[in-house]
GUNURO-202267 format. One record per residue: residue in one letter; x, y, z of N, C-alpha, C in turn. Coordinates in steps of 0.02 Angstrom, whole numbers, plus 50000, padded with zeros to 5 digits. Atoms other than C-alpha are relative to their C-alpha. Layout:
AXYZXYZXYZ;...
//
This chain:
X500055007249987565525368154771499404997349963;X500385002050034564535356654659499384998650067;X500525002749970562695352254717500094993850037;X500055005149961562815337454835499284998750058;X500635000249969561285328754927500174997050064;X499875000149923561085325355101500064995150047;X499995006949974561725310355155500835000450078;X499545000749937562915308155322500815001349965;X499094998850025564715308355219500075003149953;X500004995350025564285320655117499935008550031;X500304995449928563685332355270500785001850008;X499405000449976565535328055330500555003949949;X499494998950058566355332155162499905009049999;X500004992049994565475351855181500335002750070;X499904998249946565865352155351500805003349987;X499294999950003567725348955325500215004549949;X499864993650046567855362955162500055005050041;X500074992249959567325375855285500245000550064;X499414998949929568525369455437499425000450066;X500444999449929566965367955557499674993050013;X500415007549975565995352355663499435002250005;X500454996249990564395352355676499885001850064;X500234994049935564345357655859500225007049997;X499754992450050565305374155770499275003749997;X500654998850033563615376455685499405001950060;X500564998049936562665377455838500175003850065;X499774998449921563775385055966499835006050036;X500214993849966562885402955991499214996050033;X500755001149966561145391856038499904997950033;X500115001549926560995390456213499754988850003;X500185007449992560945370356269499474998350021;X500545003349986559365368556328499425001849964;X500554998850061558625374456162500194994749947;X499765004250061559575361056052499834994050010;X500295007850004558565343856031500004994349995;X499475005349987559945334055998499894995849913;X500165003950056559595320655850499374996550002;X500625000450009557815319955789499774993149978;X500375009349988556905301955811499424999849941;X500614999450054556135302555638499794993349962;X499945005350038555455288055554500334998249913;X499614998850055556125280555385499605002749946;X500264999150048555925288155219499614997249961;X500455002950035554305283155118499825002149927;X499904997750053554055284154951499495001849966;X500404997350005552695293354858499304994750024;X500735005550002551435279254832499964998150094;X500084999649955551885275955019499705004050037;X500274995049983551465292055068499365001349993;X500625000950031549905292354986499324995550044;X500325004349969549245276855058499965001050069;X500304995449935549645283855237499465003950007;X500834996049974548455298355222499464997949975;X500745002550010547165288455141499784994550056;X500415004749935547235276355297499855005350059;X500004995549937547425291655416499295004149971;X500574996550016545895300955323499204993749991;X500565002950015544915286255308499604997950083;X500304999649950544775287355502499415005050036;X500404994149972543805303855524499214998049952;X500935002050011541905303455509499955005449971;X500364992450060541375314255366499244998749960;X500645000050028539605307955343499614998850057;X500444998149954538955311955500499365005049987;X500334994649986537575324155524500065004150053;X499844996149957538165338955594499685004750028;X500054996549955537785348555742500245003150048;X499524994649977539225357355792500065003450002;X500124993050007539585374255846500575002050027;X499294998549952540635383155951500345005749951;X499874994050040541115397255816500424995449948;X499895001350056541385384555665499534996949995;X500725000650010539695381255574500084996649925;X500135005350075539255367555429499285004849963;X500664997050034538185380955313500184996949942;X500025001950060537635377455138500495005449958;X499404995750027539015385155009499814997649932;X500115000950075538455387954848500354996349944;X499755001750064539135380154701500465004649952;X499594992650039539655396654618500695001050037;X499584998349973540935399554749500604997249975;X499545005950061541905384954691500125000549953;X499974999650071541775387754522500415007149990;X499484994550010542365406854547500485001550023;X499365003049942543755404854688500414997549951;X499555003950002544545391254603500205003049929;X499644997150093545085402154421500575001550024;X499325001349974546675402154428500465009650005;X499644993949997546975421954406499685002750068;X500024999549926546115422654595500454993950038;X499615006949965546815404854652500975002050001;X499404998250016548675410454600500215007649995;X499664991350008548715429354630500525003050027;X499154995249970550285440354672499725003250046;X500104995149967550285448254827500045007149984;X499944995050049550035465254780500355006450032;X499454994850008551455475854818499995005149966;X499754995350065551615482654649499305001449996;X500634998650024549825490754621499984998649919;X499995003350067550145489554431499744997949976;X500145007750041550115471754402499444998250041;X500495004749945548805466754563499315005050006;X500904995349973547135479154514499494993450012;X500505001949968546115463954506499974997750067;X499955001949934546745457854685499765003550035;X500394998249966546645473054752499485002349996;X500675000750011544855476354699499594998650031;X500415001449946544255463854762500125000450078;X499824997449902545125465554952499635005650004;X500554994649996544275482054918499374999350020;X500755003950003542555475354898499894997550042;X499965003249957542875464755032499925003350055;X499944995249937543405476755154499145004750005;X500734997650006541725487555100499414995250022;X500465003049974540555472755136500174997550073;X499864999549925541255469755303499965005950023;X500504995349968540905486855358499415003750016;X500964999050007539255486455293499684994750038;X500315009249959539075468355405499845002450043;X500065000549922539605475955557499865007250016;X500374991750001538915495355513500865002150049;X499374998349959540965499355561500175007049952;X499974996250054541915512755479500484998849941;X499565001450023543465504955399500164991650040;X499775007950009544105484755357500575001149984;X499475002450015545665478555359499924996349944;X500195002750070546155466655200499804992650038;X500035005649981545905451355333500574998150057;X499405003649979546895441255450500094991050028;X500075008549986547205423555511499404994350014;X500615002849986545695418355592499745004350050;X500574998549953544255422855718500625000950090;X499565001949954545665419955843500565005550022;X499554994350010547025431155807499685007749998;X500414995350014545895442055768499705007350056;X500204996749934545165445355934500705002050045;X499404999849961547075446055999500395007949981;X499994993750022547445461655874499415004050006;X500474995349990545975470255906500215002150067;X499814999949909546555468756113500625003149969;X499564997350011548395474656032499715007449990;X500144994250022547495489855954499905003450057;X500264995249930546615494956124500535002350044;X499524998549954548105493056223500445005949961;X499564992650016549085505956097499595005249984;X500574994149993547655517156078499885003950071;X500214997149928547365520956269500665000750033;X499404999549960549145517756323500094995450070;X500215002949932548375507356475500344989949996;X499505008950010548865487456498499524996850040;X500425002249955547295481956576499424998449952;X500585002650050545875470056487499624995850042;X500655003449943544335463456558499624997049924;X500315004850037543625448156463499434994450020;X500365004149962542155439356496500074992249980;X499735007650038542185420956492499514995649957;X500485002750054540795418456375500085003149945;X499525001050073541915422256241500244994749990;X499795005150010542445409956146500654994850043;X499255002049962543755398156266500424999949956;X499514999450041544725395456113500385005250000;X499754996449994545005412156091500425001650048;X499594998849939545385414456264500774996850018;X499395002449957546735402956281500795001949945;X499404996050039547545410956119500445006650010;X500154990449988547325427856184500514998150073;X499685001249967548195420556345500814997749983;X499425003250026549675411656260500235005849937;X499804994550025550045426956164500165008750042;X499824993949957550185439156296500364996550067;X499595000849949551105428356411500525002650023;X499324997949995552685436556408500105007450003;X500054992150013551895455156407499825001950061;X500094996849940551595465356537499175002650015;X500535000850005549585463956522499624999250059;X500365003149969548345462256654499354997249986;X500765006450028546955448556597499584999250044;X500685003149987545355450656680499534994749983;X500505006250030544105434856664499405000850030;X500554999749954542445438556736499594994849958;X500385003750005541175425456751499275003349978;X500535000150030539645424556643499405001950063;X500775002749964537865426456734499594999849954;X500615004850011536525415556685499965002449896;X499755000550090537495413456483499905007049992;X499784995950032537735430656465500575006150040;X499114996349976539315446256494499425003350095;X500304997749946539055449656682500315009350019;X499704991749993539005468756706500015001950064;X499764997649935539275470056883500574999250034;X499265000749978540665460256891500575004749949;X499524995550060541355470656724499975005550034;X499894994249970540975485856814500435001250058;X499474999349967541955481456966500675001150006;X499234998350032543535479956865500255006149962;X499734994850055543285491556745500615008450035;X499674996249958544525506656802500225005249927;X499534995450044545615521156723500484997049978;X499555004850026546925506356694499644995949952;X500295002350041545715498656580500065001249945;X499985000250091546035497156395499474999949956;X500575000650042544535488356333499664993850060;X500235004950008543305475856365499824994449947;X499845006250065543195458356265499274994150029;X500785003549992541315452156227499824997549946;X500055005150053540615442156107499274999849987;X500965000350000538675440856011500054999249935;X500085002749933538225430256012500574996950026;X499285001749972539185423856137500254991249968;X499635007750020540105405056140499264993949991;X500865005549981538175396356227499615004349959;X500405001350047537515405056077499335004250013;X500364994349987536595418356181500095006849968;X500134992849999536105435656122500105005850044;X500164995449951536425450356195500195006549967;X500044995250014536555469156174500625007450043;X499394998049942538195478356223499925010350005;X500094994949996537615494956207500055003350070;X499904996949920537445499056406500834999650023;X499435002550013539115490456389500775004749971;X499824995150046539895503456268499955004650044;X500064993249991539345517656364500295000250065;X499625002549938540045511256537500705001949991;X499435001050040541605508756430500285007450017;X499884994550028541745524356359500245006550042;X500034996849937541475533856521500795001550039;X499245001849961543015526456601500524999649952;X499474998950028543915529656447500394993849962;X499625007450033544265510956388499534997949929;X500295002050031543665503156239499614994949966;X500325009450004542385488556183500204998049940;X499695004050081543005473656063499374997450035;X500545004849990541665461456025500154996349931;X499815005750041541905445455933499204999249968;X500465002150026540405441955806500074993249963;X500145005150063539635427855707499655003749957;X500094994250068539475437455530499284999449978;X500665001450042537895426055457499505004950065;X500634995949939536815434055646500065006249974;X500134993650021537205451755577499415000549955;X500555001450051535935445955444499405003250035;X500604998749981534575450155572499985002650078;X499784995849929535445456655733500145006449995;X499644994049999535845472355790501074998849996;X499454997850027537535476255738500595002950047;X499574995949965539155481155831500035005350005;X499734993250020539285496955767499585003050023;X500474996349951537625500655835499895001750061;X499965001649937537945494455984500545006750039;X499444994149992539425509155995500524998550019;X499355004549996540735494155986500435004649959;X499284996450049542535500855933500314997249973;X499635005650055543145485055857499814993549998;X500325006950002542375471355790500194996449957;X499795004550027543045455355745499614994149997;X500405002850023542405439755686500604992449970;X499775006550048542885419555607499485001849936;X500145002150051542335420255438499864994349948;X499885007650027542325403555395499354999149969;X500934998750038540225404655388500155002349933;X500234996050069540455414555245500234996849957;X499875003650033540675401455131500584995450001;X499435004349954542145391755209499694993250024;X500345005349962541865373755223500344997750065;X499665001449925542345367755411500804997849974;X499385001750023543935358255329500454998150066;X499625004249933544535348755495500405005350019;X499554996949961545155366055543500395006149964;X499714992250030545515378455421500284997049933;X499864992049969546135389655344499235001149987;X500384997149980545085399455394499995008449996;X500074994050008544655419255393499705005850065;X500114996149935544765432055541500195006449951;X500324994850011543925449455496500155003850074;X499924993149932544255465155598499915007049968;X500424991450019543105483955574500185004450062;X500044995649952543475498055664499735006049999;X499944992550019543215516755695500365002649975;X499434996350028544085529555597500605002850039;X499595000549968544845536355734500744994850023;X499435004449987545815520855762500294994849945;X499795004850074546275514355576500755001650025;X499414998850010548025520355607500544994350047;X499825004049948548175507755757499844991449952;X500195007750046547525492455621500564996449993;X499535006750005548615477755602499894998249901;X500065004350064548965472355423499985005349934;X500034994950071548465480255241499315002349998;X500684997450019547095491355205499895002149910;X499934997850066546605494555023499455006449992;X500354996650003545895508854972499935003549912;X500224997650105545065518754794500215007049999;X499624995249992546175531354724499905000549912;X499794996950075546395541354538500635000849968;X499355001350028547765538954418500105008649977;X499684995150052548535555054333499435003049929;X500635000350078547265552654181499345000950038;X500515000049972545855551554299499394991249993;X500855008550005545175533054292500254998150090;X500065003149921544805523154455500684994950011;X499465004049970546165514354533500064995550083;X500015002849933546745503554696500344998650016;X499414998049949548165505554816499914997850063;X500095002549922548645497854981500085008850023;X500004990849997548225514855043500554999750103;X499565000549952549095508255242500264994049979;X499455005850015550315494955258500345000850058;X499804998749951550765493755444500404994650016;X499355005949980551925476755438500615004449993;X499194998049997553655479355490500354998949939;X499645000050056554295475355314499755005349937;X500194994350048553395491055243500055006650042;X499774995649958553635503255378500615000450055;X499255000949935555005508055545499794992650020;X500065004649955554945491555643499625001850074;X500184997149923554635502155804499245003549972;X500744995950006552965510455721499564993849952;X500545006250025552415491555658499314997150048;X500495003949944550725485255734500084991650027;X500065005249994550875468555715500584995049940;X499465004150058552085453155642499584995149970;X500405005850008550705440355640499284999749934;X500364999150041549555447555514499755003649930;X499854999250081549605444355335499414998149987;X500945001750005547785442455267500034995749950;X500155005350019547165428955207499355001549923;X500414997650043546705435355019499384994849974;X500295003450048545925419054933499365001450048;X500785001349959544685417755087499735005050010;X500184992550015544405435555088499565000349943;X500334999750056543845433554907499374995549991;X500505006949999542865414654941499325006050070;X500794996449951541645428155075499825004849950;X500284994150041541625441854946499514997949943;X500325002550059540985429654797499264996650072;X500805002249970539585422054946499685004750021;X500334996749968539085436355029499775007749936;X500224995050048538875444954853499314994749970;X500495004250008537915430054798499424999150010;X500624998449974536645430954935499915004950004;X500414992050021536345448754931499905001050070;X500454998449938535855458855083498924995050010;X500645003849993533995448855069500144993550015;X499825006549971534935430755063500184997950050;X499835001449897535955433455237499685000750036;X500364997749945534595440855301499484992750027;X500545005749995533575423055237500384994550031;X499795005349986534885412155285500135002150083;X499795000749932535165418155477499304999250027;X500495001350001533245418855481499864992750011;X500055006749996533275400455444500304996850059;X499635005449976534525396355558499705000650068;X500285000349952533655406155705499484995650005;X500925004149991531885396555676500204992550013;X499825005150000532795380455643500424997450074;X499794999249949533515383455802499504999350058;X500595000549963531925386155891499594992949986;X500335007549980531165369655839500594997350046;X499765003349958532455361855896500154999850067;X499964999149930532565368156054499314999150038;X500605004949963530805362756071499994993449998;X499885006350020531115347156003500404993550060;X499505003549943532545342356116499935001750090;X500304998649900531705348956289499584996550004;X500645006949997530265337856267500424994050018;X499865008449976531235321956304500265002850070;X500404999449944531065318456479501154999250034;X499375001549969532595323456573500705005649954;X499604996750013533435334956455499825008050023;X500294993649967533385355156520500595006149963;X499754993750012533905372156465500765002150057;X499864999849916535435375956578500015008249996;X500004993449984535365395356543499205002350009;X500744998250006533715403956557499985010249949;X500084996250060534175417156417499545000849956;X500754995950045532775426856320500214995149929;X500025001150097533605423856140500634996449986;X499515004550029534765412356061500115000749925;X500074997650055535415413055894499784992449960;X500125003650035535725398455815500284992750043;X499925005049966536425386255963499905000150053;X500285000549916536075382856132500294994450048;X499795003649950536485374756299499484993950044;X500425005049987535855359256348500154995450054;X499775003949917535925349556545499584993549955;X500345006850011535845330556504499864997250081;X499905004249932535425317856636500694997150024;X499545004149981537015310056629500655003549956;X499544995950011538805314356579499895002449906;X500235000050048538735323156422500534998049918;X499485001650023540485319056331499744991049977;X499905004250031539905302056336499134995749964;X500764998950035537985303756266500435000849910;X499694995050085539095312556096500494994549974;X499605005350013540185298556106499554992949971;X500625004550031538505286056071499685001949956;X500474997150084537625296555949500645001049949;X499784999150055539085298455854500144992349954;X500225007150018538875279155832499464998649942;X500625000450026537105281855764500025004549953;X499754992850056537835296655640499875005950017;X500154996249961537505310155738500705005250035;X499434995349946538955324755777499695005450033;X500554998549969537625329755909500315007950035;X499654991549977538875344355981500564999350051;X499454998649966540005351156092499854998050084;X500045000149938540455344156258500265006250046;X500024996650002540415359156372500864998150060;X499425003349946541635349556519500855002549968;X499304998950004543215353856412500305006850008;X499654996049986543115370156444499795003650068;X500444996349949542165374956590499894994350063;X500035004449936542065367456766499205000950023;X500904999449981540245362156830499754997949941;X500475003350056539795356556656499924995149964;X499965009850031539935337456638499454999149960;X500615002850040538205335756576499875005549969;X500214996450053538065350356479500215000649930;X499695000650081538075349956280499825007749940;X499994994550025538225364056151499774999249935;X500135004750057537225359556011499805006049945;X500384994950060536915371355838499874997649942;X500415001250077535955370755679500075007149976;X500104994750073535985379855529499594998149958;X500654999450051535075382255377500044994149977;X499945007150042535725365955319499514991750043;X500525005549948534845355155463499095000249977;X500765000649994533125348755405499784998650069;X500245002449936531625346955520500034991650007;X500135006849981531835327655490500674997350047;X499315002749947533725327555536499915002650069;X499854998949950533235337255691499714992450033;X500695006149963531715323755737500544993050002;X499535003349999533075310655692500435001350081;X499494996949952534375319655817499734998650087;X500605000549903532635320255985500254993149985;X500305007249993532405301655943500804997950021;X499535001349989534175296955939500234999650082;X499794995249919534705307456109499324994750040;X500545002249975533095300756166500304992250029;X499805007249986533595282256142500774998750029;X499365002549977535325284156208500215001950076;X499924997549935534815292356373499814993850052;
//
């Protein structure tokens, strides 16, 4: 049948060749999955189109000064990145199936994978996967087929995001989801210890955590270990710069958003979710691993050395369907975090802690604002009790240019007036002094 386009009596004219209606077409899909006829508006034509998203983009505030957090961070991003990213034999690469044709791809995933286990002192990287999100959801997949158990204990000063992904992905499994409550912003180990059991899989912790506290999961780990379950812990990559390290900690899988690593915020992605493990449990990894191998002749080479998607192995011995790695952004952390060098991350999380510390003197001095945790160390954001609600303080400074932070109320009960505010290296001391005075004048 010749090409024909898709207009109502042309629809009719295929229908009738092949002797079927279209309720034919639909009759194995249960009725209360079929949506009926879709309420779409009319067709627009390019220049139309156009002019939409320049009125729909010309609504978002993109010359604020930011102070957002929450595990996506406005750092400075070199110039170089841009310039090497965007060549078109990384920008346009072949997935690399065929080793062959894809050495420089996989190379760099190589490279990649190597500086992520040197981040999080792990023993083996995946090539990447969706985001910070997913991330933490396959790492919880791994534990549960590693131990055999169906039992996870999560504290709730992990990211809520995460949480509610990590929830809406195991709805339909046979999982039991522990949530233990924080004490005073950090993982509470008495209530983790109460749960923890021989049905235990893993625990799911975070450092720093969501309020941007520090902490040290090592006692954590060994608790764990004891009872036979295993620790995940969600990182922010730039704090490895000058934190102790998962791996030290005697974490078994550590995941991470990548976006810091040269990723500008981008109203939301894409984005880059990192996951290191022990050797012991590479075989349980989600996704592609690349690894360095010798040709016949003897030169260096590079091979997806696993390949655990269902379209490269059985179906029944696949880890995961959801994670295909995310090469370009894989490559956009490998060109920054080669850039700065072990001495640069170490200068740029440096910055962000100190810059952090004024400000947290800065913004306790006005009369009426208060600490609401009483946590030793913070990294690079912190928790802040206003006098008054705090959703609509963020809602006035963002008047005055100011995206002052996170209201804490959307995810947490009891915290109307608390705000979640972070700096990075990119925040001068004038934009903080700007930021007191502001807050100041709008209390």
């Amino acid at each position: 049948m010749p090409y024909i386009s898709n207009t109502d009596e042309q629809r009719a004219a295929m229908l009738a060749e092949i002797g079927m209606t279209p309720d034919d077409l639909f009759a194995d899909v249960p009725k209360e999955f079929l949506c009926g006829k879709l309420d779409l508006p009319e067709a627009r034509s390019e220049q139309q189109v156009r002019d939409h998203l320049a009125e729909l983009a010309g609504k978002n505030h993109i010359h604020l000064t930011c102070f957002l957090g929450g595990g996506f961070y406005d750092h400075f991003i070199p110039s170089a990145v841009y310039a090497l990213t965007s060549r078109s034999e990384f920008y346009t690469a072949y997935t690399p199936y065929q080793p062959e044709v894809s050495q420089g791809t996989l190379q760099a995933i190589y490279e990649y994978q190597s500086m992520i286990c040197r981040l999080t002192e792990m023993d083996v990287s995946n090539a990447s996967l969706y985001d910070g999100g997913t991330a933490l959801y396959e790492a919880m997949m791994m534990a549960l087929s590693a131990t055999g158990r169906n039992k996870i204990i999560i504290d709730d000063s992990v990211n809520p995001i995460y949480r509610v992904m990590i929830q809406s992905y195991t709805r339909n499994l046979k999982i039991e989801l522990i949530e233990t409550q924080n004490e005073d912003g950090l993982a509470n180990r008495e209530a983790i210890g109460k749960q923890l059991d021989d049905k235990t899989a893993a625990i799911i912790v975070q450092n720093p955590n969501f309020f941007g506290c520090i902490d040290d999961f090592t006692d954590l780990s060994e608790m764990a270990h004891k009872k036979g379950a295993l620790v995940i812990s969600s990182v922010y990559p730039i704090s490895l710069g000058i934190l102790k390290t998962p791996g030290a900690m005697g974490v078994d899988i550590a995941t991470g958003e990548g976006q810091s690593l040269g990723m500008p915020m981008s109203f939301g992605g894409p984005y880059l979710g990192f996951i290191a493990t022990r050797k012991p449990l590479v075989r349980k990894m989600p996704g592609r691993i690349v690894g360095q191998t010798m040709d016949a002749q003897g030169r260096c080479g590079f091979v997806l050395t696993l390949q655990a998607r269902e379209q490269h192995i059985r179906r029944d011995k696949a880890t995961s369907n959801i994670c295909s790695n995310e090469a370009l952004c894989a490559l956009t952390a490998l060109v920054y975090m080669s850039l700065l060098g072990k001495e640069g991350l170490r200068e740029v999380a440096q910055l962000c802690a100190d810059k952090a510390s004024y400000a947290y003197q800065k913004l306790t001095s006005i009369p009426g604002v208060t600490p609401h945790f009483r946590a030793k160390w913070v990294f690079n954001e912190m928790v802040l009790d206003l006098p008054c609600d705090a959703a609509d303080v963020i809602g006035r400074l963002i008047e005055k240019g100011f995206a002052a932070g996170f209201p804490l109320s959307r995810y947490y009960k009891g915290m109307e007036n608390s705000i979640l505010v972070a700096v990075t290296e990119k925040r001068t001391k004038q934009q903080i002094g700007m930021l007191a005075e502001a807050l100041e004048a709008v209390l």
